[in-house]
C-alpha positions in Angstrom: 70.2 109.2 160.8 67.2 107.3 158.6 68.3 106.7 155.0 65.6 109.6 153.6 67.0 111.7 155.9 70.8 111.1 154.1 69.7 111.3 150.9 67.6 115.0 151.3 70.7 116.5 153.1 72.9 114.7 150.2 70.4 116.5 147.7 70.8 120.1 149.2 74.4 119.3 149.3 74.4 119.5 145.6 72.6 121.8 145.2 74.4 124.1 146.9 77.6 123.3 144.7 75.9 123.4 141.7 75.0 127.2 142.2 78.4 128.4 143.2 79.7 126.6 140.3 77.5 128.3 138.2 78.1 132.1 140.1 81.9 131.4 139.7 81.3 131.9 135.8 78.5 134.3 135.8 81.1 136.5 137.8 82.6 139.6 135.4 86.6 138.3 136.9 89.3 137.3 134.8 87.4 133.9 134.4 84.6 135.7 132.6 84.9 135.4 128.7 85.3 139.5 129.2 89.1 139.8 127.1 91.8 141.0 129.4 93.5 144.1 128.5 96.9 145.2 127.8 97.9 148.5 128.7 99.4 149.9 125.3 102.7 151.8 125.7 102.2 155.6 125.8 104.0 156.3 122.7 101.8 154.2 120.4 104.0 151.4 119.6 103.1 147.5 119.7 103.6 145.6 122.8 106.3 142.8 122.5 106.0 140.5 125.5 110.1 139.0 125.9 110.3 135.5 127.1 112.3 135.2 130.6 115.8 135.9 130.0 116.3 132.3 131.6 114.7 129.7 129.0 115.7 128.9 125.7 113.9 127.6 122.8 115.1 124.8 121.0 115.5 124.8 117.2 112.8 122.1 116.1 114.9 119.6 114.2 114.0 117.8 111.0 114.7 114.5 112.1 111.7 111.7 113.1 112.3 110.0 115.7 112.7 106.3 115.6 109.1 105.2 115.4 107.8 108.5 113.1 110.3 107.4 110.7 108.6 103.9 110.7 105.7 105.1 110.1 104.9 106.3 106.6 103.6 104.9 103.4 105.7 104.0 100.2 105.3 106.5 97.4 106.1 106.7 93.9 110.1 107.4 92.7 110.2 110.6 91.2 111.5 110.0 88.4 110.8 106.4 88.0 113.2 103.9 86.5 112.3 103.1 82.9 115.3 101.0 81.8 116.9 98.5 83.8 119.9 100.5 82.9 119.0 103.7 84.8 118.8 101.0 88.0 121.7 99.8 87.5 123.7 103.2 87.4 121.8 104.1 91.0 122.1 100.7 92.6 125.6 100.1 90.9 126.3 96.2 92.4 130.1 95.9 92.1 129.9 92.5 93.7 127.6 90.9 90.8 127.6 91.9 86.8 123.5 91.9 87.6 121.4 92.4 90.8 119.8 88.3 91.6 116.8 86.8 93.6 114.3 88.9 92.2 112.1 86.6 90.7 109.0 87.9 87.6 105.5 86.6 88.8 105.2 83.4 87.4 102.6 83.3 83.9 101.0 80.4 82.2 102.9 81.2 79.0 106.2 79.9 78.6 109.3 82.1 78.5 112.6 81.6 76.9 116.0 81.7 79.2 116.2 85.6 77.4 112.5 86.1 78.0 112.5 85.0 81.8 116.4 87.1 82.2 114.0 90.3 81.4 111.1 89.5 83.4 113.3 89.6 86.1 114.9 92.7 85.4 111.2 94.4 84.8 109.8 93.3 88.1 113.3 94.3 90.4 113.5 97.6 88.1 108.8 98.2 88.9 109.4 96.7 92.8 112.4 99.6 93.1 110.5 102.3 92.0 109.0 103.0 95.4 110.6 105.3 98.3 109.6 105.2 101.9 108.1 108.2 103.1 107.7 108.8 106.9 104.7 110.9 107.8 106.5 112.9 110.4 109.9 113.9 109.9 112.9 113.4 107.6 115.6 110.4 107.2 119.0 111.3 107.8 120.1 110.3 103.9 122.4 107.2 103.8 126.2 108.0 103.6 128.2 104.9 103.7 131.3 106.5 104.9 129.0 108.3 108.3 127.7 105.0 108.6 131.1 103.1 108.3 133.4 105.8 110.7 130.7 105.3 113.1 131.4 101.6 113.4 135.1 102.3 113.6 134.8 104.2 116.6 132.9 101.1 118.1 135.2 98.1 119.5 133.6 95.6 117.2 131.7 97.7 114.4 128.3 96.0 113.6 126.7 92.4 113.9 124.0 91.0 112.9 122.6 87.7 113.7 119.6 86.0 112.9 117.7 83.8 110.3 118.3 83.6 106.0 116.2 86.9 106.3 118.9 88.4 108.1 121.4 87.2 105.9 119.5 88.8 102.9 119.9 92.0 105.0 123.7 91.5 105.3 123.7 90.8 102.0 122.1 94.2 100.8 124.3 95.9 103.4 127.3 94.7 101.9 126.2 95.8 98.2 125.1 99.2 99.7 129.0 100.0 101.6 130.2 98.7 98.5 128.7 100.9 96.3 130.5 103.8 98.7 133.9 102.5 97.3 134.5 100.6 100.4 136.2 97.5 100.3 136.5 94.5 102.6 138.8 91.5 103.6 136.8 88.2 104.6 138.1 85.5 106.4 141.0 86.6 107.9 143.1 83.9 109.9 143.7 85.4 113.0 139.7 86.4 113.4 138.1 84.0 116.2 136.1 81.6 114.5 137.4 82.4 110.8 136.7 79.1 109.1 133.0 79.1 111.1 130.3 78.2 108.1 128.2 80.6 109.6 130.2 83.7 110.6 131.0 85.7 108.0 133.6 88.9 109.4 134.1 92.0 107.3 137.8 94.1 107.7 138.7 96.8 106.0 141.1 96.2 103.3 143.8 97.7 104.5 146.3 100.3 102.6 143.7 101.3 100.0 142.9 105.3 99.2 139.1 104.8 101.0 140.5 103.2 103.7 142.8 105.4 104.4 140.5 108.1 104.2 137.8 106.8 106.8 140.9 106.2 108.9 142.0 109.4 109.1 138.6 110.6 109.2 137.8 108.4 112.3 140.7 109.4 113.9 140.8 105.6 115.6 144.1 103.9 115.6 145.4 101.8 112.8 145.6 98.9 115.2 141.2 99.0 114.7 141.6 98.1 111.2 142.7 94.1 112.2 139.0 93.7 113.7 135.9 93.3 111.7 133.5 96.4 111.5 130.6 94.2 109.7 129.4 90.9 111.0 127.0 88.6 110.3 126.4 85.8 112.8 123.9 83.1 111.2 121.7 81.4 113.8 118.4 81.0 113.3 117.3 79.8 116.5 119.4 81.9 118.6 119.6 78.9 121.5 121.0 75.6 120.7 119.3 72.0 120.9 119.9 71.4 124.7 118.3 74.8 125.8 115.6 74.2 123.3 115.0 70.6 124.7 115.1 71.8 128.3 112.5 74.2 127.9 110.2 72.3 125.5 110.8 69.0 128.0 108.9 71.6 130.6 105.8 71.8 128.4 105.8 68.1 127.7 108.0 67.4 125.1 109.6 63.9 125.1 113.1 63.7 126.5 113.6 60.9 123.9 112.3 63.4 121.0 114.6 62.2 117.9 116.3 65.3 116.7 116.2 66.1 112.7 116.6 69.9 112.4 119.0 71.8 110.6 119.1 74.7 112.3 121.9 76.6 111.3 123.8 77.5 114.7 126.6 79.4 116.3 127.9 78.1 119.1 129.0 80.6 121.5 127.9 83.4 120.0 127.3 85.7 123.1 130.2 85.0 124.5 131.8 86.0 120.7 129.4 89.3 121.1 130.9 90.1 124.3 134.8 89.9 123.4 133.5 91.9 120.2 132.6 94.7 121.9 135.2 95.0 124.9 137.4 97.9 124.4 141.3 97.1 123.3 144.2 98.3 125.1 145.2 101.9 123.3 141.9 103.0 121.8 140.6 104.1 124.9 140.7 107.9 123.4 138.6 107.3 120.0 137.0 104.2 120.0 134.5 105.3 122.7 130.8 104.0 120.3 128.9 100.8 121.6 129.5 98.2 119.5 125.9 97.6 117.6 124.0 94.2 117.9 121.0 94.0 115.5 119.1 91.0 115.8 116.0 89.1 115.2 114.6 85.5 115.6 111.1 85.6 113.6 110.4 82.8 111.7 111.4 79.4 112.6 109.6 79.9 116.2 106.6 77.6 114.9 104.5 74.6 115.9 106.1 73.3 112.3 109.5 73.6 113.8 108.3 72.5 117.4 106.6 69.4 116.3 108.3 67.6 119.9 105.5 69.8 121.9 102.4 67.8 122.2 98.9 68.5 120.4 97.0 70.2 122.5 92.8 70.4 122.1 93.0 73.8 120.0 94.9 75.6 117.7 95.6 78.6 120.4 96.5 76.5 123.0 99.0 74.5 121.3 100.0 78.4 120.0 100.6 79.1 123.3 103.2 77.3 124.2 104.8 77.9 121.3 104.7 81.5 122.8 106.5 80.2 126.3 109.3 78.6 124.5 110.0 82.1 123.1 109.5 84.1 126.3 111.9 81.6 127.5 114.4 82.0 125.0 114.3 85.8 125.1 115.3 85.5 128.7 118.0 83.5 128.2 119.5 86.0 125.9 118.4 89.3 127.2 120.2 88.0 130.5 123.0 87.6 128.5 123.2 90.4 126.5 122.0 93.1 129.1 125.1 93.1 131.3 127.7 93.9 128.6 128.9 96.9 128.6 129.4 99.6 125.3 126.8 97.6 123.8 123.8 98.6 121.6 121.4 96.0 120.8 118.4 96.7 118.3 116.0 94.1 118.0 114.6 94.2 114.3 110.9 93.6 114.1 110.1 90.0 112.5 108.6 90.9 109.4 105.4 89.7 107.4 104.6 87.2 104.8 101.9 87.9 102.6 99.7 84.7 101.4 99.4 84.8 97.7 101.7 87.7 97.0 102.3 87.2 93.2 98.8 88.6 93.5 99.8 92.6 93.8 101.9 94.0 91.6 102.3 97.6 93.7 102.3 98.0 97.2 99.3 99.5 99.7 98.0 102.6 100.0 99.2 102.9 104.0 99.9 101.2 106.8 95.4 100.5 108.0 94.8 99.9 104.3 97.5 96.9 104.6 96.4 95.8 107.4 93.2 95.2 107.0 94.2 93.6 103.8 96.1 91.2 105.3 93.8 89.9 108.0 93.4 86.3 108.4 96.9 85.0 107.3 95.9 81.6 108.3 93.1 81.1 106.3 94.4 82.9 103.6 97.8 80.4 103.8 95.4 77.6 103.4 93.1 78.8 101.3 95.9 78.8 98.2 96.1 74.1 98.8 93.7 71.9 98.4 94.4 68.7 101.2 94.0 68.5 105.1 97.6 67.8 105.3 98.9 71.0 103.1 96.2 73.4 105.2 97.1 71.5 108.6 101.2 72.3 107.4 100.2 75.8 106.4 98.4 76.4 109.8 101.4 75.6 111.8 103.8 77.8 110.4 102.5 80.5 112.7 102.7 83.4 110.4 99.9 84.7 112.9 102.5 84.2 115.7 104.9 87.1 113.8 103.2 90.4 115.3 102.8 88.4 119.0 106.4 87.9 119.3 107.2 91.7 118.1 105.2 92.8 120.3 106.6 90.5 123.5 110.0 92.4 121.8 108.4 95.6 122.4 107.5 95.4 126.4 110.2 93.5 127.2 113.1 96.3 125.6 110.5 98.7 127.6 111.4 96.8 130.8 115.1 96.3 130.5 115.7 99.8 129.6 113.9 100.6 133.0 116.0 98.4 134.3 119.1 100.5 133.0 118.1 103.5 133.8 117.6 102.2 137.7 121.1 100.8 137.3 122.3 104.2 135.7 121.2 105.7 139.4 123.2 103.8 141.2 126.8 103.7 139.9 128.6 105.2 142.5 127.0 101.7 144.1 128.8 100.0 142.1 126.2 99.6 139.2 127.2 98.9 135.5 124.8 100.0 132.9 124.6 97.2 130.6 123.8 97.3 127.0 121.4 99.9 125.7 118.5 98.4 124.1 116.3 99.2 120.9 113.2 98.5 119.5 113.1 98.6 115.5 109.5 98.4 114.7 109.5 97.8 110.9 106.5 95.7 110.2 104.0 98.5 108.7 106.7 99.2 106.3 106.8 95.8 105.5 103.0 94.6 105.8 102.8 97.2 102.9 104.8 95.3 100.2 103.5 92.5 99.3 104.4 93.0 96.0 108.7 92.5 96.8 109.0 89.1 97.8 111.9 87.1 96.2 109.8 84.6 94.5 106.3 85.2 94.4 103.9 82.1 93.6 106.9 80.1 95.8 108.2 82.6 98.3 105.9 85.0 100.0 108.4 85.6 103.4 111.7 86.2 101.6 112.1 89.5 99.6 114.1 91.1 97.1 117.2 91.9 96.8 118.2 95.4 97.8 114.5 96.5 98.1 113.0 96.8 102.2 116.5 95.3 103.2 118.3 98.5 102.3 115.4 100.7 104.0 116.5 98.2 107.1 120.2 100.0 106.8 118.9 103.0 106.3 116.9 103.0 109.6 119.8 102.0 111.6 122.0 104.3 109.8 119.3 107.5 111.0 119.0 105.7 114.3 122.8 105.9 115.2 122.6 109.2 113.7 120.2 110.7 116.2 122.0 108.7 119.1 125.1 110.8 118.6 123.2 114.5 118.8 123.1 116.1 122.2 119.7 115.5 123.8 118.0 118.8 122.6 118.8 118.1 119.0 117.5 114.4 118.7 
């Protein structure tokens, strides 16, 4: 048939569609915008239409989920501190006489030892009148005994691992159980890798009142109580130097690379991870929880620390290799971690540093209003020195890098969870499970305070002590909550 002929009967052919369509709705049916009536009951009363007996409604619940809970704004404490006294009575620190590493932004006017001592209490006291408010939803309130029972009924409680950041967090953690009466051995002798510089193991102290209490409470065995139920596990890297040089050596690094970092390391530490969370012969019956692995590796992931990669002819492709070396490393460790069994791994979100934070005094409105805020870290960063060699140092710190390898977090705990779930199909195959795995996306609460940083003027990555490291606990404390509701009440 000629082309002119095809497109006339194509024509007609629409046409044609085009008026039915149009009769369908000019027709008086049910799919008129005439109302459909109800026969009224003979009597007069109102009609009640019943749902089927069959389906039930859930109760909505008051919790957010996970990511509603992260996402929020920080609002005013209501009341607000007004004497460093009143902060003292609600963050009672039992471990120090005062809270420390809150620095006062730095003035041009000198202070006195006194002078500086009360600057500092003044800025902690302003940068801990904030609360984190999720848009969606409400936090389960921190209890330190829920949150310490839970890790009882776990093989090998909690561990953390990661970077100084991460041992602020453990740091805040411990102030936060101790200010629940709960009290702690450190050290003990017949822990694997006791004397370790970098492992730090938390048991109960035994035979106290509290102790006693969560014990019974727990209903776990007394044998639990020689384990740790808090651990922090300091490695910054989270692979040592001859993984590191074996993957860098595939981009070009120099097998002859002279090695000067410090990183601090632990050895071993999956393997430590794994006996941790095995289950011990007679608590089969009560200590049934995953053991929970919350980690991070954030900031030392550079082109400052990976000076044995070649320059390369730009700035993003120099960055991208930096990004291969921590694909790589994540699947080293994910294919370490995701066979254990009773396992829980939550993978906090690196978290932002804010160029020039001695700057702001209060934090952002919201989550768009920081963000847009706090574009450009890079040329912000170098903006705040004056030679080639301070902006060229400030460039390859990577703080731009931060949000990449969150989000490289995020798909790949998207794709070993599928990966679970497939496995969970096929036990009666033989399948095991694995670890569970969790995403902790905390950088809009974060990006929103630049005004807690430790040290501001000096250090714009660390941050205050207890300020966003206790809303870090209280996250996980919420998230464990809702993981132990049936599934129509999380």
């Amino acid at each position: 048939m000629p082309p002119a002929r095809l497109s006339r009967v194509g024509l007609a052919v629409v046409f044609i569609g085009l008026v039915g369509f149009c009769l369908l709705f000019l027709d008086s049916s049910p799919l008129s915008d005439t109302p459909v009536k109800l026969n009224e009951p003979a009597d007069g009363s109102k009609l009640i239409i019943q749902p089927p007996e069959n389906i039930t409604i859930p109760a909505p619940t008051p919790w957010c989920k996970p990511d509603e809970c992260t996402t929020g704004r920080w609002l005013p404490r209501d009341p607000p501190f007004t004497t460093i006294a009143q902060f003292q009575a609600a963050y009672a620190n039992r471990l120090d006489r005062l809270w420390k590493g809150c620095h006062a932004i730095p003035t041009t006017k000198p202070r006195t030892a006194e002078e500086l001592d009360k600057a500092n209490e003044d800025r902690l006291m302003k940068v801990m009148n904030w609360t984190w408010t999720p848009y969606s939803g409400q936090m389960r309130p921190w209890n330190a005994d829920e949150f310490m029972i839970r890790l009882m009924r776990s093989p090998g409680g909690l561990i953390l691992i990661g970077d100084s950041i991460t041992q602020q967090h453990m740091h805040s953690l411990g102030y936060l159980l101790n200010q629940g009466d709960i009290q702690f051995d450190a050290r003990q002798p017949h822990l694997p890798m006791h004397d370790h510089k970098n492992v730090h193991q938390l048991t109960l102290k035994p035979n106290v009142p509290k102790t006693l209490e969560l014990l019974r409470r727990s209903g776990v065995p007394p044998s639990r109580l020689s384990r740790p139920v808090v651990t922090m596990l300091e490695d910054h890297m989270l692979i040592g130097e001859p993984e590191i040089r074996a993957i860098t050596e595939r981009l070009g690094a120099s097998p002859t690379y002279h090695w000067y970092h410090d990183f601090q390391r632990v050895e071993g530490w999956e393997e430590f991870v794994e006996n941790a969370a095995a289950p011990r012969e007679g608590e089969a019956k009560s200590v049934t929880e995953d053991t929970v692995l919350m980690m991070n590796a954030g900031a030392h992931w550079s082109r400052h620390e990976f000076a044995m990669l070649p320059p390369r002819r730009t700035d993003k492709d120099e960055q991208a290799r930096v990004k291969e070396t921590y694909k790589q490393m994540m699947k080293l460790i994910t294919g370490r971690m995701a066979p254990i069994p009773q396992l829980s791994v939550y993978y906090r979100s690196t978290s932002p540093g804010h160029p020039a934070c001695e700057r702001r005094a209060t934090p952002y409105e919201n989550g768009p209003s920081a963000e847009h805020a706090e574009q450009n870290v890079v040329g912000r960063l170098q903006a705040l020195v004056d030679t080639d060699d301070l902006k060229k140092q400030r460039r390859r710190w990577d703080w731009d890098l931060f949000p990449v390898h969150n989000q490289i977090w995020k798909w790949t705990i998207r794709r070993l969870n599928r990966e679970r779930a497939w496995r969970e199909t096929r036990i009666a195959q033989g399948e095991v499970p694995g670890a569970r795995w969790f995403y902790m996306d905390l950088w809009s609460q974060a990006v929103q305070r630049p005004d807690a940083h430790s040290e501001p003027g000096v250090d714009c990555l660390h941050w205050c002590l207890p300020t966003l490291l206790n809303n870090w606990s209280f996250h996980l404390h919420h998230s464990l909550f809702l993981e132990s509701l049936p599934p129509t009440e999380s």
